[in-house]
C-alpha positions in Angstrom: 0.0 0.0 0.0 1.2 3.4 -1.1 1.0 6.3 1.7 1.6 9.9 1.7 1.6 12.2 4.9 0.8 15.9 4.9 2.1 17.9 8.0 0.9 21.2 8.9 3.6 24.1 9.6 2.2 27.0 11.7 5.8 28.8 12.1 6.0 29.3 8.1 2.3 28.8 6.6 2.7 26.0 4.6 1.9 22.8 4.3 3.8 20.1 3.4 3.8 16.5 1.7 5.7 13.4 2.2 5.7 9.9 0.8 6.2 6.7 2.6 8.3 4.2 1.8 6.8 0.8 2.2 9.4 -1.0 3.1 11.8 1.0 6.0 8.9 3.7 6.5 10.9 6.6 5.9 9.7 9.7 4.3 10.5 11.7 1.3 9.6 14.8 0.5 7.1 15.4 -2.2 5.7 19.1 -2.1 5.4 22.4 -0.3 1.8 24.1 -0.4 1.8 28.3 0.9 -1.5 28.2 3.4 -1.4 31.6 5.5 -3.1 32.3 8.7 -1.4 29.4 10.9 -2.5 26.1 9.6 -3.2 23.3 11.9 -5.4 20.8 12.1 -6.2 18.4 9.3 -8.9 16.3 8.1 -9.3 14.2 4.8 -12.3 13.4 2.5 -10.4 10.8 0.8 -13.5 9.6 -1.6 -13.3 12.9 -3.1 -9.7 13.9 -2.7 -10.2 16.7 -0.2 -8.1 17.9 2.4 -9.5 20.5 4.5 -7.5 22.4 6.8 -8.4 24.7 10.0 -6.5 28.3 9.4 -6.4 29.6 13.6 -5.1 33.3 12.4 -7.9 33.9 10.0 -9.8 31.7 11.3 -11.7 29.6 9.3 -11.5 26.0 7.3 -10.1 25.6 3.8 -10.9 23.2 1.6 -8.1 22.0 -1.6 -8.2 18.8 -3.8 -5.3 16.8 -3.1 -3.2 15.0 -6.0 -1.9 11.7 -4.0 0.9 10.8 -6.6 2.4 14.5 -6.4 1.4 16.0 -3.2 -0.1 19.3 -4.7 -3.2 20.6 -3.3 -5.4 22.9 -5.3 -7.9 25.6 -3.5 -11.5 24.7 -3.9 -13.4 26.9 -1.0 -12.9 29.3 2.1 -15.3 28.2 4.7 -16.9 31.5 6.6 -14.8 33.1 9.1 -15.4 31.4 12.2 -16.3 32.9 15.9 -13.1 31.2 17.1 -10.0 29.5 15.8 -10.5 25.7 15.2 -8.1 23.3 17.0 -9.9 20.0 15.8 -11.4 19.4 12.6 -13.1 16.7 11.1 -16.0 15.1 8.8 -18.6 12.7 9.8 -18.8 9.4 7.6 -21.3 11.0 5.1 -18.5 13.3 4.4 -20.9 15.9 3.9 -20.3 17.9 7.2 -17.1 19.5 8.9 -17.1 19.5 12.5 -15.2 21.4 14.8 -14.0 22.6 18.1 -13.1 25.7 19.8 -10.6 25.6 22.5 -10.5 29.3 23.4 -13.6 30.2 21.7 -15.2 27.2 24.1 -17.8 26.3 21.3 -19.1 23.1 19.3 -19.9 24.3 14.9 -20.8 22.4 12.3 -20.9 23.5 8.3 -22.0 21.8 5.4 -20.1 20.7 2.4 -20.6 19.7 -1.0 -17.3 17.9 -2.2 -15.3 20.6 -0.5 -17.7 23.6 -1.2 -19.2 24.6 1.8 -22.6 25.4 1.8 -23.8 27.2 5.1 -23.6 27.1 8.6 -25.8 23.8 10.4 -24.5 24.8 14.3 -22.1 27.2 16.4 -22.6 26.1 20.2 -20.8 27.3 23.3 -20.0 24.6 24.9 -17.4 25.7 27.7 -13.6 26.6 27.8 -10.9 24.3 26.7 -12.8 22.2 23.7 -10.1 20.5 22.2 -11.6 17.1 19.9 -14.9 16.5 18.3 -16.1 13.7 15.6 -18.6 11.4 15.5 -18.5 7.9 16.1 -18.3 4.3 13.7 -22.7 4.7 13.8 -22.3 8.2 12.5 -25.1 8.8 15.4 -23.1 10.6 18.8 -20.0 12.8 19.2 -18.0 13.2 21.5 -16.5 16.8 22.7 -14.0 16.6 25.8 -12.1 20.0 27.6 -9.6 20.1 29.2 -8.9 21.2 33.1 -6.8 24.5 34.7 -7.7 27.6 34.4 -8.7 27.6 30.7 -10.8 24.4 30.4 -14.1 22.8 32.2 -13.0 19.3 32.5 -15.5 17.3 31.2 -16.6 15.5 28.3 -20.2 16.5 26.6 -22.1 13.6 25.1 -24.4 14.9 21.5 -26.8 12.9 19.4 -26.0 13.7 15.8 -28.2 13.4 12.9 -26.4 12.3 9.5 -29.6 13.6 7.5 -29.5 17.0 8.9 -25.9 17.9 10.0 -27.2 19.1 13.8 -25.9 17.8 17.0 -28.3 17.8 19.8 -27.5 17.0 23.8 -27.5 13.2 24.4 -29.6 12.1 27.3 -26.9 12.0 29.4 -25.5 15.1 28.4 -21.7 14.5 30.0 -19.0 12.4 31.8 -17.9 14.1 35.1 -14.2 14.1 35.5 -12.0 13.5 38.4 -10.6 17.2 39.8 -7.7 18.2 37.1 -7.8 15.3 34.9 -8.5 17.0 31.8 -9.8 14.2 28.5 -8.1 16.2 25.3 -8.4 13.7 22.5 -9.9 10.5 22.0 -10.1 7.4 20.0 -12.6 4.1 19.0 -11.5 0.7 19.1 -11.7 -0.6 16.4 -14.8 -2.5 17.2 -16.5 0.0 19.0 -16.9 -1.3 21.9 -14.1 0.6 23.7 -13.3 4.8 23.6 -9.9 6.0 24.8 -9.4 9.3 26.3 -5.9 11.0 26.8 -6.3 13.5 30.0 -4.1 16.9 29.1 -3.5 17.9 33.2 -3.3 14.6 34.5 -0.7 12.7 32.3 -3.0 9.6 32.0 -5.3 7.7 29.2 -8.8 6.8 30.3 -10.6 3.1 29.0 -14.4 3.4 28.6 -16.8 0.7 27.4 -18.7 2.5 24.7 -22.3 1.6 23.4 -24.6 3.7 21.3 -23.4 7.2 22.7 -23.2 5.5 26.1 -19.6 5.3 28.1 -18.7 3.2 31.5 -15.6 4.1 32.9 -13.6 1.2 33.2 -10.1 2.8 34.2 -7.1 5.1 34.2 -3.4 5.0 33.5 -0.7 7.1 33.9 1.6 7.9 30.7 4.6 9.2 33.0 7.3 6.8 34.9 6.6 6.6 38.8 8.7 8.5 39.6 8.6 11.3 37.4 8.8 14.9 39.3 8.9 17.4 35.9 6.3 19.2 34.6 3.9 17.2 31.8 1.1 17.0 29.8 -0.6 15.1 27.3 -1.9 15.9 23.8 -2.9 13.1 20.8 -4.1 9.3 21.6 -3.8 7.1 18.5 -4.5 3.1 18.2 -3.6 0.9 15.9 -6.0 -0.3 13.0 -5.8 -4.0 15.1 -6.8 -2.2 18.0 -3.9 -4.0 19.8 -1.6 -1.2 21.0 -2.2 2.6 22.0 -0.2 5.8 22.1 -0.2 8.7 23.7 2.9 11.8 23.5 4.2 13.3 26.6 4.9 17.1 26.4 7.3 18.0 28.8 8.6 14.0 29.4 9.2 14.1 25.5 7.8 10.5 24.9 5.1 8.2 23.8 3.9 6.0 26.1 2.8 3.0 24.8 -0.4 0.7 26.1 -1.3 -2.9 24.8 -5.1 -3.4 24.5 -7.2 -6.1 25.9 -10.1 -6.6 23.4 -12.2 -8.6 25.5 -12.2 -6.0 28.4 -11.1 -3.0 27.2 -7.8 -2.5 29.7 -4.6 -1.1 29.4 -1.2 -2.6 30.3 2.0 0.1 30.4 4.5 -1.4 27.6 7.1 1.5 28.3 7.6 5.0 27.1 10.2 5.8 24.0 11.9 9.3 23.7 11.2 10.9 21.1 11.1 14.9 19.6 11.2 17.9 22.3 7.6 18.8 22.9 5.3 16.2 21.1 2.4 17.5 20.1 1.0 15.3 16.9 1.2 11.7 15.9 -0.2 9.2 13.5 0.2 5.6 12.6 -0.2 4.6 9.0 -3.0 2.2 8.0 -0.8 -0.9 7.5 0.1 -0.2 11.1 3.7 -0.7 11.0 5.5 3.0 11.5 4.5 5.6 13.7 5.3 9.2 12.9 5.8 11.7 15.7 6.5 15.3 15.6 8.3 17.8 17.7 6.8 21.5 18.2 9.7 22.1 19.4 12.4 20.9 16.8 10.6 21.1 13.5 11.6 17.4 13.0 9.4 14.0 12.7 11.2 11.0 14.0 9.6 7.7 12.8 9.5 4.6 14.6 8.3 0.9 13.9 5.7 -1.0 15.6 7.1 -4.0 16.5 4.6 -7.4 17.4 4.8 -6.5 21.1 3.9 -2.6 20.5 7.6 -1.5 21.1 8.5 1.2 19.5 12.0 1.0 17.0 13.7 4.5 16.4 14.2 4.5 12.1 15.4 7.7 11.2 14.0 11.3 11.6 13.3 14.1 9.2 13.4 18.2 9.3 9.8 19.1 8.1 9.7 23.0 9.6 8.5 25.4 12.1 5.9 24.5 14.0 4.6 20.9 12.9 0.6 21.2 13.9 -0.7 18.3 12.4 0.1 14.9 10.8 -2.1 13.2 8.5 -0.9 9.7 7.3 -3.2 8.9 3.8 -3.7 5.9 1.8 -2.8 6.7 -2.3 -5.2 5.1 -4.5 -4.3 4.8 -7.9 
C-alpha cells in the first residue's frame, strides 16, 4: 500500500507532503503548499480527494483537492470566518459535514459541504472553555466533545446525538462524563470494534478506558503515561491506536515520549508497555494504515522522528526528518491509484 503524509507548519504557513516508503517507513519529501493564517489541524475526505485544513489566524477551514501521486493541493473553497479558531477538525462518515471545536472560543460548529464547497452554517454552540476534539462515532449517530482542566478548560466530556440527515448535534440524554478534579480528557479514540473509547487526559498525564455503546460510556479505568517516579512538569496531547486495535499511544509534552499501552479486546484494559523518547515537545502523531510505522512530531524541533511497531507494540527508532516550524498536524493517507 502506497501512503503519503501531509504535515501542517504554523511557524511558516505551509503545508507540506511526504511519501512513505513501504518498506523502511521513511519519508521523502514530495511538495510544499503556501497556506497563510497558521494552519493546523487536518482532516481528509479521501473519496473525493479533499483535504480540509483549519486556518487559527484567520480563522476559518479551507478546503483543496489533493493530487496523491504528487502531493499538490489545489484551492476549492474558504469556509466563513469562524467565531473562534478551530483546534480540531473533522468530517462525519457522510462526508458531507465539517465539524469542529473551539478551545479558546469554548464552542461546538458544524458546516455543510458539497465535495469541498461549503454550503452554510448547520451549528455554532458554546460549549465551555478548553474544547479540544470532536467527531462522531463508527454509527455516525453521537459525538463526543471533551475540555480540558486549569484555568482555561471545564474538564468534562459532553455527550451529542448527531443526525447524519440534517448535520445538527443535539445533547444526548446524558449530556456529560464528570471528571475526576484536574484530569482534563483532550483527545480520544474508538476501538476498532466499537466497543471501547480511549481518552488522553491533558493535566493529568494519563489515558482513560471506557466501554462505549450507542453514545453511552462506563468508565472502566485510568493510567498514567509518566514513569513513577517522574517529578517534571507534563502533559498530554494526541491518543492514536492501531488499525488491530492492539496497542495505543499517547505523547508526553514536557517527558518528551510516547507511552505506549497494549489493548485487551475482550475488556477494554490497558497494560504500560514502556515510554520511547522521542522529539522535544510532542504534540501530533499518526500511525499509518498498515500499522507498522509511527510518525511523531516535535513542536519544538521542526523534526518527525519515525518509529516501527514491532509485534509487542515497542517502538523501534528508524530515522528522523526536518519538516519545519511548528509541525501542527500529521495526516498519514492511503494513495489510491
Amino acid at each position: 500500500m502506497r501512503q503519503i503524509l501531509y504535515v501542517s507548519l504554523a511557524g511558516e504557513n505551509r503545508i507540506t507532503c511526504w511519501s512513505i516508503d513501504g518498506d523502511s517507513g521513511r519519508l521523502k519529501h514530495l511538495k510544499d503548499t503556501e497556506v497563510g493564517d497558521r494552519p493546523a489541524p487536518l482532516a481528509a475526505d479521501l473519496d473525493n480527494s479533499l483535504l480540509f485544513v483549519g486556518r487559527r489566524d484567520l480563522p476559518c477551514v479551507t478546503s483543496y483537492r489533493f493530487n496523491s501521486l504528487t502531493g499538490d493541493l489545489i484551492h476549492v473553497d474558504d469556509g466563513p470566518k469562524l467565531q473562534g479558531d478551530p483546534c480540531y477538525i473533522s468530517l462525519d462518515k457522510t462526508n458531507k459535514y465539517v465539524l469542529a471545536a473551539y478551545y479558546e472560543a469554548g464552542a461546538v460548529s458544524v458546516h455543510s459541504n458539497n465535495e469541498g464547497i461549503f454550503t452554510g452554517e448547520k451549528l455554532w454552540m458554546q460549549t465551555g472553555n478548553g474544547a479540544h476534539c470532536i467527531f462522531t462515532d463508527p454509527d455516525n449517530s453521537h459525538a463526543l466533545l471533551p475540555h480540558i482542566a486549569g484555568e482555561r478548560g471545564i474538564n468534562t466530556i459532553l455527550k451529542y446525538d448527531f443526525n447524519e440527515d440534517t448535520g445538527m448535534l443535539s445533547p444526548s440524554e446524558t449530556e456529560s462524563v464528570k471528571q475526576p478534579d484536574n484530569r482534563g480528557p483532550r483527545h480520544y479514540t474508538f476501538h476498532p470494534s466499537g466497543e471501547y473509547v480511549f481518552f488522553s487526559n491533558e493535566q493529568d498525564s494519563s489515558v482513560t478506558s471506557y466501554r462505549y455503546q450507542q453514545g453511552d460510556m462506563e468508565e472502566l479505568h485510568t493510567i498514567s503515561t509518566l514513569p513513577a517516579h517522574y517529578a517534571g512538569v507534563n502533559t498530554c496531547a494526541q491518543i492514536k491506536i492501531t488499525p488491530n486495535g492492539k496497542f495505543i499511544y499517547a505523547p508526553n509534552r514536557g517527558h518528551d515520549s510516547i507511552a505506549g499501552f497494549s489493548v485487551n479486546s475482550n475488556t477494554g484494559q490497558l497494560k504500560s508497555i514502556g515510554r520511547t523518547q522521542t522529539e522535544a515537545i510532542p504534540r501530533v502523531l499518526d500511525i499509518d494504515g498498515t500499522g507498522q510505522f509511527l510518525y511523531s512530531a516535535g513542536l519544538g524541533t521542526g523534526f518527525i522522528s519515525v518509529f516501527r511497531i514491532s509485534d509487542n507494540g515497542n517502538l523501534e527508532f528508524i530515522d528522523r526528518f526536518q519538516v519545519g516550524k511548528e509541525p501542527m498536524w500529521i495526516l498519514v493517507m492511503p494513495v489510491f491509484e
